[in-house]
Every structure is written in C-alpha cells, then in structure tokens.
C-alpha positions as CSV (number, residue, x, y, z in Angstrom):
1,X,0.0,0.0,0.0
2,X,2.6,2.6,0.7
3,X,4.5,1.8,-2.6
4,X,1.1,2.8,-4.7
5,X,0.5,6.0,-2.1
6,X,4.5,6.8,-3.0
7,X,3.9,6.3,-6.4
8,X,0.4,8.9,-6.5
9,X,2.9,11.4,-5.1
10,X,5.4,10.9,-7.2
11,X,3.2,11.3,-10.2
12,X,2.5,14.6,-9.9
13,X,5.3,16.3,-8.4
14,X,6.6,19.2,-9.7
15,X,3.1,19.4,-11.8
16,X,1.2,20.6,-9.3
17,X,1.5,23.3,-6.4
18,X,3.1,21.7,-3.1
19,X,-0.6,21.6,-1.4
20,X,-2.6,20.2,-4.1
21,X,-0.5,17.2,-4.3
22,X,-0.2,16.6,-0.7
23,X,-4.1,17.1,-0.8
24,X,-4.4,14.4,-3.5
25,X,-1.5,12.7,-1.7
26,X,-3.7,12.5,1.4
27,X,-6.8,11.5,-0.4
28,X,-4.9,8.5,-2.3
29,X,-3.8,7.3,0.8
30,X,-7.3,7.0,2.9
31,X,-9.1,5.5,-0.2
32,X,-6.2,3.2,0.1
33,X,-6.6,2.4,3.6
34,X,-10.6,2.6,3.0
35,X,-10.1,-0.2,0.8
36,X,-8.1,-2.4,2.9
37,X,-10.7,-2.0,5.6
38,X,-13.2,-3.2,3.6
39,X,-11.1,-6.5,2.4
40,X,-10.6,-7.2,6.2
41,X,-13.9,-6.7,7.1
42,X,-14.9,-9.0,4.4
43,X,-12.8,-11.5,5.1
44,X,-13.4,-11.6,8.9
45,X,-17.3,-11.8,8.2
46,X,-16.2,-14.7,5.7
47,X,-14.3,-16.4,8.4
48,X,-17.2,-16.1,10.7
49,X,-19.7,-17.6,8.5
50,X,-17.5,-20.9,8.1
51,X,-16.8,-20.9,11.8
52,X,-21.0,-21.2,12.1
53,X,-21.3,-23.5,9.5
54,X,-18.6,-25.6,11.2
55,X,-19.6,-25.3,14.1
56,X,-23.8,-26.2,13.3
57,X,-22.2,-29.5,11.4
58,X,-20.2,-30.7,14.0
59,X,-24.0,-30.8,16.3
C-alpha cells in the first residue's frame, strides 16, 4: 500500500503546487486504507460464517 501511495505522489510532483499534491497525496492514501478495511472486514465476516457453518455441522 505505501509503494502505490508513494507512487500517486510521485506522479505529480513538480506538476502541481506543493498543497494540491499533498491534498491528493492524502486522499490516495485514505481511499487506500478505506479499501483495505473493507477486504478485512470481508474476510473476517467470511471467516465467521465458516466458523458457524462448522460449528452447526459438527452438532
């Protein structure tokens, strides 16, 4: 994650004032970390759900 955060900075230095990029630095990065939430929260519910299952088999 912070390679493809570095890399959004990188892309627009020099191209943009100093603020705007950190702006759209910042932005990259909590979409980023948005993102990652989501996949752990998905697979955590996942992981629940076959715990239940397991555990209403095993009965």
């Amino acid at each position: 994650m912070r390679d493809r955060a570095w890399e959004a900075w990188k892309a627009v230095e020099g191209r943009k004032p100093k603020e705007e990029a950190m702006s759209d630095y910042l932005t990259k990065v909590k979409r980023l970390l948005e993102a990652a939430a989501t996949a752990a929260y998905a697979t955590l519910s996942h992981l629940a759900l076959c715990s239940t299952m397991v555990s209403s088999i095993s009965k």
